[in-house]
KELOMAR-735515 format. One line per 5 residues: number of its first residue (from 1); for each residue x, y, z of N, C-alpha, C, O, CB. Coordinates in nm, 3 decimals, decimal comma. Glycine has a CB too. Layout:
BEGIN
NUM> X/Y/Z/X/Y/Z/X/Y/Z/X/Y/Z/X/Y/Z | ...
This chain:
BEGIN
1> -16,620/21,712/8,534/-16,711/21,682/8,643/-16,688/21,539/8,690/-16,692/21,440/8,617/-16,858/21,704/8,599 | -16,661/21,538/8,837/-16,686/21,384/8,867/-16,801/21,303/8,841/-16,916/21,343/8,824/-16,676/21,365/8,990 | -16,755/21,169/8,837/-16,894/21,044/8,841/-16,941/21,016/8,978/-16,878/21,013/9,084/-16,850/20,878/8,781 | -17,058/20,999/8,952/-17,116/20,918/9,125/-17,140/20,804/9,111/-17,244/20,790/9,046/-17,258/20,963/9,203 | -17,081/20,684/9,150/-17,059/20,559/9,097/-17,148/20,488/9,245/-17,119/20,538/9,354/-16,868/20,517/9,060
6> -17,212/20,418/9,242/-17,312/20,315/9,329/-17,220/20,174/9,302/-17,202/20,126/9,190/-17,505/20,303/9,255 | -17,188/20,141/9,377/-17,099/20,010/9,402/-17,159/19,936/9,533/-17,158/19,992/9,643/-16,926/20,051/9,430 | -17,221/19,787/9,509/-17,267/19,699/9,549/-17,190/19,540/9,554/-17,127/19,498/9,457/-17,369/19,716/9,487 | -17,202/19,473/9,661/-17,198/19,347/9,692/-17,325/19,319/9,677/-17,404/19,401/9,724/-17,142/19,313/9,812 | -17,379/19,196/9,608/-17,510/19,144/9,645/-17,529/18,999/9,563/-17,460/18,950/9,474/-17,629/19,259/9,606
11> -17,644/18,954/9,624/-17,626/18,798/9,607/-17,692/18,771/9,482/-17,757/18,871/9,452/-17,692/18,704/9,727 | -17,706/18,669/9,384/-17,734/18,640/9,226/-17,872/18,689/9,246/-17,905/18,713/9,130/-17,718/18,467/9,158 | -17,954/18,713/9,306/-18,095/18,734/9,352/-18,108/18,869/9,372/-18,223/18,911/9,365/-18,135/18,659/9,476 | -17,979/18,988/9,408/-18,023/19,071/9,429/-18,022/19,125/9,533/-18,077/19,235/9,534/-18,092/19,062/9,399 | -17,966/19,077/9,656/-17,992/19,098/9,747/-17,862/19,166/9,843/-17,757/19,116/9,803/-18,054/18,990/9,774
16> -17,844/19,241/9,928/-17,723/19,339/9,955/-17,743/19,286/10,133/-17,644/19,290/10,206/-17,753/19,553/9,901 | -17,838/19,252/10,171/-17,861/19,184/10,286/-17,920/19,073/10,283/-18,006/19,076/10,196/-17,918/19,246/10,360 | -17,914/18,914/10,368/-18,057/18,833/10,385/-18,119/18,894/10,447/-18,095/19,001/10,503/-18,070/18,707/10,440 | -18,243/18,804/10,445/-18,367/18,871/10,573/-18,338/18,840/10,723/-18,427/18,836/10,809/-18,535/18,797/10,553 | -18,234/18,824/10,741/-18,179/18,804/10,913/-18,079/18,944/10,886/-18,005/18,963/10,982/-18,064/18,608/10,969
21> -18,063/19,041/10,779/-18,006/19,119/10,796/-17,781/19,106/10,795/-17,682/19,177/10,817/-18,097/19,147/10,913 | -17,811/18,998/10,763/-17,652/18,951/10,754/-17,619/18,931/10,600/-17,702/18,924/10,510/-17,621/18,794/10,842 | -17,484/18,922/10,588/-17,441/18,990/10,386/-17,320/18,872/10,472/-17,218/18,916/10,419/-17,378/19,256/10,302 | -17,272/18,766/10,558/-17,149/18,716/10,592/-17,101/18,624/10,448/-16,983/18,601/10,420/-17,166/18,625/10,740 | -17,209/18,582/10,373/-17,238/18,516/10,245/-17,190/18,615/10,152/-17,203/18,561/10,042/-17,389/18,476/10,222
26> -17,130/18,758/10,131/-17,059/18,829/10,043/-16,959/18,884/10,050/-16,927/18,986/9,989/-17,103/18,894/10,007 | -16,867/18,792/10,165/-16,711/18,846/10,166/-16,659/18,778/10,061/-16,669/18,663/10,020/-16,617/18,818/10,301 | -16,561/18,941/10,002/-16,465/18,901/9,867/-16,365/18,833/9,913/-16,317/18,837/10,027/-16,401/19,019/9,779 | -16,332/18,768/9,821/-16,157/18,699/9,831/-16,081/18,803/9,848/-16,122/18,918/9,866/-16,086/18,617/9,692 | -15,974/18,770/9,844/-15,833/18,823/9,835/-15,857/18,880/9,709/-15,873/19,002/9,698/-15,704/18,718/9,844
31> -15,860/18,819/9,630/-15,861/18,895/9,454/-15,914/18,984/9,444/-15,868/19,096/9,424/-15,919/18,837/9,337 | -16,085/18,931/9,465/-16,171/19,022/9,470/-16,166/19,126/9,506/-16,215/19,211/9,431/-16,237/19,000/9,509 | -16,091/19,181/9,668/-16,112/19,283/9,769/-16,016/19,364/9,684/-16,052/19,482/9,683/-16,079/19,250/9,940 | -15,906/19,341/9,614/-15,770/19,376/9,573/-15,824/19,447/9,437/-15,782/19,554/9,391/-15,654/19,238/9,556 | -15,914/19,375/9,391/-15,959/19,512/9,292/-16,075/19,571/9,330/-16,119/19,661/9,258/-15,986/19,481/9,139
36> -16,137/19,538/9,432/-16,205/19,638/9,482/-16,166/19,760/9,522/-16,234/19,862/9,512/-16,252/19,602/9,560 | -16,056/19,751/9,567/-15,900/19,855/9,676/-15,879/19,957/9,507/-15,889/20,078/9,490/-15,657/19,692/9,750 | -15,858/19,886/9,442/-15,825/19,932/9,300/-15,923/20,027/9,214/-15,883/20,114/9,136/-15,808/19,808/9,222 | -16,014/20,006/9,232/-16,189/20,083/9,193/-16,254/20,162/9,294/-16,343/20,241/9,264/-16,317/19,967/9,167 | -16,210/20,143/9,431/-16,248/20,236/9,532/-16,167/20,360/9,546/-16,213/20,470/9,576/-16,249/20,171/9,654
41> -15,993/20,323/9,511/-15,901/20,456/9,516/-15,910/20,551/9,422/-15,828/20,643/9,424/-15,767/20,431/9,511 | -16,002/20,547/9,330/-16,036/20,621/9,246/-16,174/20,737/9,322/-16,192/20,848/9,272/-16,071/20,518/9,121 | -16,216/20,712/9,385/-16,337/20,768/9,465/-16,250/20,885/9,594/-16,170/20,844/9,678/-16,440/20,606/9,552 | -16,288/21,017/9,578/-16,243/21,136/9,716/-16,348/21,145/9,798/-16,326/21,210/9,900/-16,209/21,305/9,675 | -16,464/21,098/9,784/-16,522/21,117/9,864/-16,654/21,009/9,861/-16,679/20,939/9,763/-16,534/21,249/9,861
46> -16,734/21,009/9,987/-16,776/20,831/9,985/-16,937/20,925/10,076/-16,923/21,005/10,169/-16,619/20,655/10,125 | -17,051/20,891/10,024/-17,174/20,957/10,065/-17,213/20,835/10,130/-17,185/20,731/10,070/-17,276/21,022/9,951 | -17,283/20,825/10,260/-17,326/20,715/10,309/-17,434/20,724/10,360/-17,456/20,843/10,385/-17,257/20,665/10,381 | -17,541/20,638/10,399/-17,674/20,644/10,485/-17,613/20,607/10,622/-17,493/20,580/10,624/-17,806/20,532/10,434 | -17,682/20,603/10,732/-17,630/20,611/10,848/-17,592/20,473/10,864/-17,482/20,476/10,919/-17,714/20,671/10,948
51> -17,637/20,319/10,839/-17,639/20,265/10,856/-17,505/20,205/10,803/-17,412/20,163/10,873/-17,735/20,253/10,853 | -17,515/20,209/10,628/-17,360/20,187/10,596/-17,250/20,253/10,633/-17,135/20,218/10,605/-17,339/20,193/10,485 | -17,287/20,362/10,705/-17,137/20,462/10,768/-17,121/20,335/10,919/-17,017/20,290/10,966/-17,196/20,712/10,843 | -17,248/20,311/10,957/-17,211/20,238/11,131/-17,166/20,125/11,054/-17,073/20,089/11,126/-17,362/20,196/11,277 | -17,168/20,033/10,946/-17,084/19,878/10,919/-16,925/19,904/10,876/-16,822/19,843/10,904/-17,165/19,780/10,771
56> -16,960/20,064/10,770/-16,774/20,086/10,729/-16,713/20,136/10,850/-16,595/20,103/10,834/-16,730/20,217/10,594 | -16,719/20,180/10,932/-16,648/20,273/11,055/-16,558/20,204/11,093/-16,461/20,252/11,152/-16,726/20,314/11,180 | -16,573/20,079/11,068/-16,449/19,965/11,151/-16,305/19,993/11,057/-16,191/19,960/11,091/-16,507/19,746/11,133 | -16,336/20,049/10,954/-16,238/20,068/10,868/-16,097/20,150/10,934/-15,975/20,140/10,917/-16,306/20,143/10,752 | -16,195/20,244/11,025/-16,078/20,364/11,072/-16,082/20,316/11,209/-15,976/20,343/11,265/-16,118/20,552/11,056
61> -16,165/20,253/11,287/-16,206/20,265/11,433/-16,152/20,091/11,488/-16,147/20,065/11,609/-16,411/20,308/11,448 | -16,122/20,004/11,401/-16,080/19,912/11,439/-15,961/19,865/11,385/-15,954/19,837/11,266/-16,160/19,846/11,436 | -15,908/19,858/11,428/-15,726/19,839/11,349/-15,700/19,699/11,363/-15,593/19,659/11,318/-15,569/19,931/11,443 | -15,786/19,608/11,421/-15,712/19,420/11,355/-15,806/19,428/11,230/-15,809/19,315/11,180/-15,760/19,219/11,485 | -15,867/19,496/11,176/-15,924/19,495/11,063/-15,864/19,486/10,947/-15,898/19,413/10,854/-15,984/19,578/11,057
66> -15,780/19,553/10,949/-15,642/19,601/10,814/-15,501/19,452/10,928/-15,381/19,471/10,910/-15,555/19,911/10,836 | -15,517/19,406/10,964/-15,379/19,303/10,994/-15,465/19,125/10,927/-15,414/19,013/10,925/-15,325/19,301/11,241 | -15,580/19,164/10,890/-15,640/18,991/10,749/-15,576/18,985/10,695/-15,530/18,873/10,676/-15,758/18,969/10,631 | -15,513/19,114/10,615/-15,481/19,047/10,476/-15,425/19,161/10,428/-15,443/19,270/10,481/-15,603/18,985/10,380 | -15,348/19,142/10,318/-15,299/19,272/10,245/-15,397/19,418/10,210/-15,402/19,538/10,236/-15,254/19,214/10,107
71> -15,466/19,315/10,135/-15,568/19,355/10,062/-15,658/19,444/10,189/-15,672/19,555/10,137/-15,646/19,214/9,983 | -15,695/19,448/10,265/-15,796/19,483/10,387/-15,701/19,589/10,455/-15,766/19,676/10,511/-15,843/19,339/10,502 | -15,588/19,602/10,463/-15,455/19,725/10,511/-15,485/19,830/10,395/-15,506/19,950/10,413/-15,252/19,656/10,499 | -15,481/19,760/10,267/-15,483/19,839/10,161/-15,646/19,972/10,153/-15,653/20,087/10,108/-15,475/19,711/10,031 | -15,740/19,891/10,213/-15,855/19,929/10,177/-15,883/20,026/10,328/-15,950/20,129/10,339/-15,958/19,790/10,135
76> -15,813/19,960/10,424/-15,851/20,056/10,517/-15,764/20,223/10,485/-15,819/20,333/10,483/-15,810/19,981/10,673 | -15,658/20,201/10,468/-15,614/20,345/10,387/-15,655/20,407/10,297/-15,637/20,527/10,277/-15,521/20,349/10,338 | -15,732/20,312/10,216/-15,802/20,398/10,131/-15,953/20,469/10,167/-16,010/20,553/10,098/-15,813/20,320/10,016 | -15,996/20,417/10,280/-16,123/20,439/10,337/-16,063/20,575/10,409/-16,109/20,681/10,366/-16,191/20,304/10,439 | -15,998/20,580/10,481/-15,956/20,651/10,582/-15,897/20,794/10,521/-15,889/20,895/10,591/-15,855/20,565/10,661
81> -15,851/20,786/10,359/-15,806/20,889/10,317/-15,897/20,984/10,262/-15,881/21,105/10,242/-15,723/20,859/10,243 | -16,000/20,905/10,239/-16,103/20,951/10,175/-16,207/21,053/10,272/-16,226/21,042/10,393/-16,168/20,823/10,120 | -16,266/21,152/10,183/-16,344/21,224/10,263/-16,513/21,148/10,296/-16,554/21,068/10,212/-16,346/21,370/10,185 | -16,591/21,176/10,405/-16,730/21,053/10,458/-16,837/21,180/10,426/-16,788/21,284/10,471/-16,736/20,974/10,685 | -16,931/21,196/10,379/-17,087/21,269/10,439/-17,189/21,143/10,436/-17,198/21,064/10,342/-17,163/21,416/10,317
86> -17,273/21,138/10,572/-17,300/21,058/10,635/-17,438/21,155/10,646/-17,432/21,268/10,692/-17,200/21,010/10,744 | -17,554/21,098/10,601/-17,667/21,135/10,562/-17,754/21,077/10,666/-17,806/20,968/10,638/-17,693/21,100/10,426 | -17,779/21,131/10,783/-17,870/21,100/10,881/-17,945/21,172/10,981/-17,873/21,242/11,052/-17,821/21,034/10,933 | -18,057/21,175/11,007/-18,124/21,251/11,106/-18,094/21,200/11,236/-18,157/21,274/11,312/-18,264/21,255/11,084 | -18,052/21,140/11,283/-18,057/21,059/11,415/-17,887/21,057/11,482/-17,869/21,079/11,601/-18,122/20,881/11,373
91> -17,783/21,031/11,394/-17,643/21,010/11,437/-17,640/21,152/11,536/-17,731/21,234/11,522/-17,518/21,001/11,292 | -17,538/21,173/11,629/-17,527/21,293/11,703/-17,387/21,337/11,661/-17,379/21,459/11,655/-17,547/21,273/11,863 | -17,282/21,277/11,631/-17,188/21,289/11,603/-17,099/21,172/11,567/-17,150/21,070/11,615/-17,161/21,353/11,677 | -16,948/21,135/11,478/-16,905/21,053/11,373/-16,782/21,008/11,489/-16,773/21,075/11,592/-16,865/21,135/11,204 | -16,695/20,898/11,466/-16,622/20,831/11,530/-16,449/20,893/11,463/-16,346/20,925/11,522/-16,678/20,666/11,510
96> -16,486/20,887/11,307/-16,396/20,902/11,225/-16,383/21,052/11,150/-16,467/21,140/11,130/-16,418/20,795/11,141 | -16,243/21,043/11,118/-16,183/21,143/11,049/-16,224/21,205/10,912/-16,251/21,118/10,829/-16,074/21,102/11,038 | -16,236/21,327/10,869/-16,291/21,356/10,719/-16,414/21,310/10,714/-16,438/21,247/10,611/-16,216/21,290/10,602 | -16,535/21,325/10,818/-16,652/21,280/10,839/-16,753/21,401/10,825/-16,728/21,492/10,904/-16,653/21,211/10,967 | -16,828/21,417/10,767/-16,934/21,488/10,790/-17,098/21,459/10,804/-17,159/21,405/10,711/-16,915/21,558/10,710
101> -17,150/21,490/10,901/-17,327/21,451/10,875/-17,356/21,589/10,831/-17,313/21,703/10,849/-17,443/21,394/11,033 | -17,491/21,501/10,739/-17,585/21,576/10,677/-17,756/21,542/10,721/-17,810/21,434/10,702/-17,553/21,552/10,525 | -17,792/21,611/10,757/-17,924/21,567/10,858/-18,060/21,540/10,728/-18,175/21,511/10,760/-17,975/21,737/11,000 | -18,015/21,557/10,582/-18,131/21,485/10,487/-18,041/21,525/10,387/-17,976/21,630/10,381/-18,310/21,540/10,475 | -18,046/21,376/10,267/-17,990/21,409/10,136/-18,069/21,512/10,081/-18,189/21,524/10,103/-17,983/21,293/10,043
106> -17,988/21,600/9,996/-17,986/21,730/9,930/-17,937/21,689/9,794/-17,818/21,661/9,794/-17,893/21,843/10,002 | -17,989/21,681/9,696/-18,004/21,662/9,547/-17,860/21,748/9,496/-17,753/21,714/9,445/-18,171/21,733/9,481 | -17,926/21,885/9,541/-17,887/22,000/9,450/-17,688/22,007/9,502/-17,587/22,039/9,440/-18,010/22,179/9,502 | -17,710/21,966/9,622/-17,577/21,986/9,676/-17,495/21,873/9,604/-17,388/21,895/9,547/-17,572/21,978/9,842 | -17,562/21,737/9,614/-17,456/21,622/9,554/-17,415/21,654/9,441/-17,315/21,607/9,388/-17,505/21,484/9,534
111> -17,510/21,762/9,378/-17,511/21,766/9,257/-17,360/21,889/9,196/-17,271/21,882/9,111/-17,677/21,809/9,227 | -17,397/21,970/9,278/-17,247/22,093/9,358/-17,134/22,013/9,357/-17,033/22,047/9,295/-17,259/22,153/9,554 | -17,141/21,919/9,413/-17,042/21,807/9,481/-16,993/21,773/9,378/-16,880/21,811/9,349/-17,093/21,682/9,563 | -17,062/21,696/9,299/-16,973/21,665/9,182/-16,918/21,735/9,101/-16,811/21,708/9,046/-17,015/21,606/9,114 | -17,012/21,871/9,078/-16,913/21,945/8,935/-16,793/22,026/9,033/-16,705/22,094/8,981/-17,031/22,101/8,805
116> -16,803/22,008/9,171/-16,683/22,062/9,192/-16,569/21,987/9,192/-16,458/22,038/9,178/-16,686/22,118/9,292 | -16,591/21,848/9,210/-16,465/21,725/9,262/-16,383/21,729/9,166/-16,425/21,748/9,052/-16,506/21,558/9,281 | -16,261/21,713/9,190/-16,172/21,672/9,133/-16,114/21,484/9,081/-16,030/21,433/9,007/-16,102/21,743/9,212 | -16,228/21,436/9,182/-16,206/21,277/9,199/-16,358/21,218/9,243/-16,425/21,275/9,329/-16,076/21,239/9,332 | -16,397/21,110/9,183/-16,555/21,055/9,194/-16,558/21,022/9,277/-16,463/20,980/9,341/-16,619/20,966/9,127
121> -16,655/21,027/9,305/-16,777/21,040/9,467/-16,807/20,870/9,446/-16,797/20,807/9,341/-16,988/21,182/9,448 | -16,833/20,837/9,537/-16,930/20,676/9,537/-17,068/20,691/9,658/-17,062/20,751/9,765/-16,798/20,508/9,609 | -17,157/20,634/9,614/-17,235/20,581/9,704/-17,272/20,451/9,817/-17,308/20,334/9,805/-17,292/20,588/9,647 | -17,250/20,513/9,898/-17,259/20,352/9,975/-17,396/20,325/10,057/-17,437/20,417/10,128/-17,125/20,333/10,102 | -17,464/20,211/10,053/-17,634/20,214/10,061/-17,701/20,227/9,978/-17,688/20,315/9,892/-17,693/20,295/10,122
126> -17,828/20,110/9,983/-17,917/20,056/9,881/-18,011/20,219/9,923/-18,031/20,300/9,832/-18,000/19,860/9,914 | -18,040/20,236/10,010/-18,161/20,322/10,031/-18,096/20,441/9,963/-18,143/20,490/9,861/-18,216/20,347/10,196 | -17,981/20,488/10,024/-17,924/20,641/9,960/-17,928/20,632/9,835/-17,990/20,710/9,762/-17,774/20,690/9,990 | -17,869/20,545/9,800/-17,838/20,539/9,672/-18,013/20,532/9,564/-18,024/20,566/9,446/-17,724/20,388/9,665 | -18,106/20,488/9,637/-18,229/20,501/9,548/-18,225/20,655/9,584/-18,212/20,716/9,478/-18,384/20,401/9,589
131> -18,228/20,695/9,632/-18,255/20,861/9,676/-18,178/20,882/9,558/-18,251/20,877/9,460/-18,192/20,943/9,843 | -18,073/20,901/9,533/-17,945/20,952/9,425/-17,981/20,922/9,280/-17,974/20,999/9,185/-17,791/20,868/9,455 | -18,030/20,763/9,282/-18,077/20,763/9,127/-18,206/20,776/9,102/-18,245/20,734/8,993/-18,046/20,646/9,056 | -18,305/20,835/9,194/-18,444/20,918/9,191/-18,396/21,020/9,120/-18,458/21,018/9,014/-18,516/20,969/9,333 | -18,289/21,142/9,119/-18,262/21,245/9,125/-18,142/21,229/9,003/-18,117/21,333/8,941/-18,238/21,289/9,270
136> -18,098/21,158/8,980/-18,042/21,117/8,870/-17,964/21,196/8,870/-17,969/21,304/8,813/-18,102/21,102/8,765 | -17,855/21,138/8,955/-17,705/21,193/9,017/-17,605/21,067/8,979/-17,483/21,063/8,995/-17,708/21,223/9,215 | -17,711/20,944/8,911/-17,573/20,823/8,953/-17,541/20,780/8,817/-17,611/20,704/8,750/-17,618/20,661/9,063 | -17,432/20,833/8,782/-17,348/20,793/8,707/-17,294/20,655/8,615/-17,291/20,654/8,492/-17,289/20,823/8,770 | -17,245/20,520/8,719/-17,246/20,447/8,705/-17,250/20,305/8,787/-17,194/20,318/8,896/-17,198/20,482/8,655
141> -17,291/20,198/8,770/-17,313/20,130/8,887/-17,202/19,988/8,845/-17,196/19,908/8,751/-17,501/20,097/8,914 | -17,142/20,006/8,942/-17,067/19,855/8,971/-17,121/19,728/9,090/-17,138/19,748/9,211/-16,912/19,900/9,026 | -17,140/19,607/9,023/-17,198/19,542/9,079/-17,101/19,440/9,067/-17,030/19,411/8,971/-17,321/19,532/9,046 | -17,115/19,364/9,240/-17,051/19,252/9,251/-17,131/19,121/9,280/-17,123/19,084/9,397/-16,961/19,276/9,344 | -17,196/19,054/9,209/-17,219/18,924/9,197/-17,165/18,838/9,292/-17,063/18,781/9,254/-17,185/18,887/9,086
146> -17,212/18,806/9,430/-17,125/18,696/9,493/-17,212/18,546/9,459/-17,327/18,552/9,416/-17,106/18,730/9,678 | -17,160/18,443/9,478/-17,258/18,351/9,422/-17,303/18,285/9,534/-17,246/18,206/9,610/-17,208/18,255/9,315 | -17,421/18,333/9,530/-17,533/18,340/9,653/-17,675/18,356/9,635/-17,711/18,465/9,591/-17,508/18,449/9,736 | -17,771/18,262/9,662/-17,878/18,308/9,642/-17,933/18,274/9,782/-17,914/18,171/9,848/-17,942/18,259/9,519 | -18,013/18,396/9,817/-18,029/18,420/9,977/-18,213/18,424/9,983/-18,285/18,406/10,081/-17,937/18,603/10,039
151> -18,246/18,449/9,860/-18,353/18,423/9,891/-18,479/18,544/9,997/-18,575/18,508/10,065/-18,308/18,300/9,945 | -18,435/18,663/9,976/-18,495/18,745/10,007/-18,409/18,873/10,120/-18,286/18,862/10,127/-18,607/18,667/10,050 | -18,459/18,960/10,182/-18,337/19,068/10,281/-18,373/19,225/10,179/-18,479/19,245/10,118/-18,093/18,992/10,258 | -18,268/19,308/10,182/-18,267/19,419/10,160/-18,182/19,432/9,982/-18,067/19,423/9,940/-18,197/19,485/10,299 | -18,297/19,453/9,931/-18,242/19,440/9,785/-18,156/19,549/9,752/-18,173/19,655/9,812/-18,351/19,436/9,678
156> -18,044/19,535/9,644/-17,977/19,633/9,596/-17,991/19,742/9,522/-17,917/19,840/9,521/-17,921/19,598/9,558 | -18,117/19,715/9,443/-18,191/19,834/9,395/-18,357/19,827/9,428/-18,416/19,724/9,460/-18,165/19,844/9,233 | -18,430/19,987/9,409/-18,520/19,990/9,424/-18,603/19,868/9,346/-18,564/19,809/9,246/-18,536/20,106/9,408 | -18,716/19,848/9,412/-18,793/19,798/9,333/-18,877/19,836/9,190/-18,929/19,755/9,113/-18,851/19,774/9,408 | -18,873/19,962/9,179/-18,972/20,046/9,048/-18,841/20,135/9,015/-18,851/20,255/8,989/-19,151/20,165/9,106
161> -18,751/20,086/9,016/-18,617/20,181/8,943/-18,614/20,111/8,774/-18,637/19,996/8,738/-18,418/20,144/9,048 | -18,585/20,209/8,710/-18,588/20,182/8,599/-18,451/20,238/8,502/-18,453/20,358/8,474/-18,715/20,227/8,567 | -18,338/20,159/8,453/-18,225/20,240/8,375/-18,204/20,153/8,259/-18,199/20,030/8,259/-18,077/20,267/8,462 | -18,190/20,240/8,151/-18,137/20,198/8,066/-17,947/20,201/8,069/-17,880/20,304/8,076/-18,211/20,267/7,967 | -17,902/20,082/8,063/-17,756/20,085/8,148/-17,685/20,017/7,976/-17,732/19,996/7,864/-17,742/19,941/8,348
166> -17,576/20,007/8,030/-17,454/19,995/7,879/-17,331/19,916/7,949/-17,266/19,972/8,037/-17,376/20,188/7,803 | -17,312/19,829/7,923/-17,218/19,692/7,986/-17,022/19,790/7,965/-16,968/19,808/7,856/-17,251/19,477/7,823 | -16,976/19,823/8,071/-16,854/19,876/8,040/-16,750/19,795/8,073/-16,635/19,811/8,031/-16,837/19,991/8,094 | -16,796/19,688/8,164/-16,637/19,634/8,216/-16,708/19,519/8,234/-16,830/19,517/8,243/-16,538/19,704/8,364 | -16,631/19,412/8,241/-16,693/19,261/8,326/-16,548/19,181/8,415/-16,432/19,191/8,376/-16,768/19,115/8,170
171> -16,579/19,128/8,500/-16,440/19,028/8,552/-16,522/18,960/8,619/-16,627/18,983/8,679/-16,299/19,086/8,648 | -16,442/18,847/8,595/-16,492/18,700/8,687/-16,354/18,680/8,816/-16,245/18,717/8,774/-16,495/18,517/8,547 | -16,356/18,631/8,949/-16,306/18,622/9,008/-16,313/18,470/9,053/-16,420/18,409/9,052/-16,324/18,715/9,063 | -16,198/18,415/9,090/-16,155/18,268/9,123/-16,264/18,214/9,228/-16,297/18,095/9,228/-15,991/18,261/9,193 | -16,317/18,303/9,315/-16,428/18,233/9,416/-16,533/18,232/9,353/-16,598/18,148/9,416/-16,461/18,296/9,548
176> -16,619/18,281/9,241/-16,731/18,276/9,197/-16,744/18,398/9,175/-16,805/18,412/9,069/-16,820/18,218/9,264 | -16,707/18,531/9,239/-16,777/18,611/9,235/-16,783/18,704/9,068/-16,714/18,658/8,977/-16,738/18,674/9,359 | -16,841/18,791/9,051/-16,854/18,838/8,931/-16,895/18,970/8,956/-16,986/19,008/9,029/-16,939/18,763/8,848 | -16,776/19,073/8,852/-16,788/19,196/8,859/-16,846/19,241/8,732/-16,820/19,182/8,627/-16,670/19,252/8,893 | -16,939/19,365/8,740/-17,013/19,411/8,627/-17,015/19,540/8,621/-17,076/19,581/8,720/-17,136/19,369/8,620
181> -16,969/19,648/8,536/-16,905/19,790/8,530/-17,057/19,838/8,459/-17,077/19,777/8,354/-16,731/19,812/8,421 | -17,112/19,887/8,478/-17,252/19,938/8,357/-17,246/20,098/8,366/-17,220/20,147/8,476/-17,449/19,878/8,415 | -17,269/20,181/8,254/-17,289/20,301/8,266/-17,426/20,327/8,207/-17,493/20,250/8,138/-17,183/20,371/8,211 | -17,463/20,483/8,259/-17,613/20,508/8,271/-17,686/20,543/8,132/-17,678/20,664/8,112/-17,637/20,630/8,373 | -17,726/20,503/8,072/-17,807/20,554/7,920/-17,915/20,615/7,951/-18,009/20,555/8,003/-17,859/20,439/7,814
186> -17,918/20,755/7,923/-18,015/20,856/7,899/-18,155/20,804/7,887/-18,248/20,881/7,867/-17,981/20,928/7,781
């Protein structure tokens, strides 16, 4: 059965947005993005709320996006290969390829989803992703530490979420940032 892995940028505080709604304070390095590219190609398919599908879309829909940097060519192929369900009542239709909307997350289906995959699912979005570990679909959570304290915005996890988690991986990266692998304890 695949994992459903929740993978976050967010600031030492917690935070995945400030309260002006801007994250410009959690771009990875080069290093960083390069094992991000590395931990994301492991993922076939990528569940999104509407909102994180409208910030990733540039992935496939804007092409000086992938000419930054190695690392950002690398990631747009890997975005682009990957299959999208895009969890929204409101979108009318998707920009990009291997896209699907779903007009309300469905438990039972993510849940389908995984014991059918052949390759782990990720979550992208603080909100979906509380939906997912309400329902206790999420597997494992990777967190990226940028070193930032913002001081309030759209936190990375619920507020009344509660896991008992198990430290699997750690890396420190040359800009500050800090990666943290945790898996889910029963």
């Amino acid at each position: 059965m695949a994992q459903l892995i929740y993978s976050f940028i967010a600031s030492l505080d917690g935070y995945v947005e400030d309260a002006g709604g801007s994250f410009d304070w959690a771009t990875p390095s080069e290093e960083a993005h390069a094992f991000v590219n590395e931990l994301t190609a492991t993922a076939g398919t990528y569940l999104y709320g509407r909102r994180m599908y409208e910030t990733m879309v540039g992935w496939e829909t804007d092409p000086t996006l992938a000419e930054h940097s190695p690392a950002m060519r690398d990631f747009a192929a890997i975005w682009q290969a990957a299959d999208k369900v895009v969890y929204s009542s409101t979108l009318a239709d998707v920009p990009t390829r291997k896209t699907r909307i779903e007009r309300r997350f469905d438990a039972g289906e993510v849940r389908e989803l995984k014991a059918k995959s052949d390759s782990d699912l990720a979550v992208g979005g603080a909100e979906l992703a509380g939906h997912a570990f309400a329902a206790g679909l999420v597997d494992e959570l990777h967190a990226f530490l940028a070193p930032a304290v913002v001081g309030g915005g759209k936190r990375a996890l619920a507020d009344d979420l509660r896991l008992n988690l198990e430290l699997a991986d750690e890396r420190r990266f040359e800009n500050g940032m800090v990666y943290l692998r945790y898996g889910i304890r029963g």
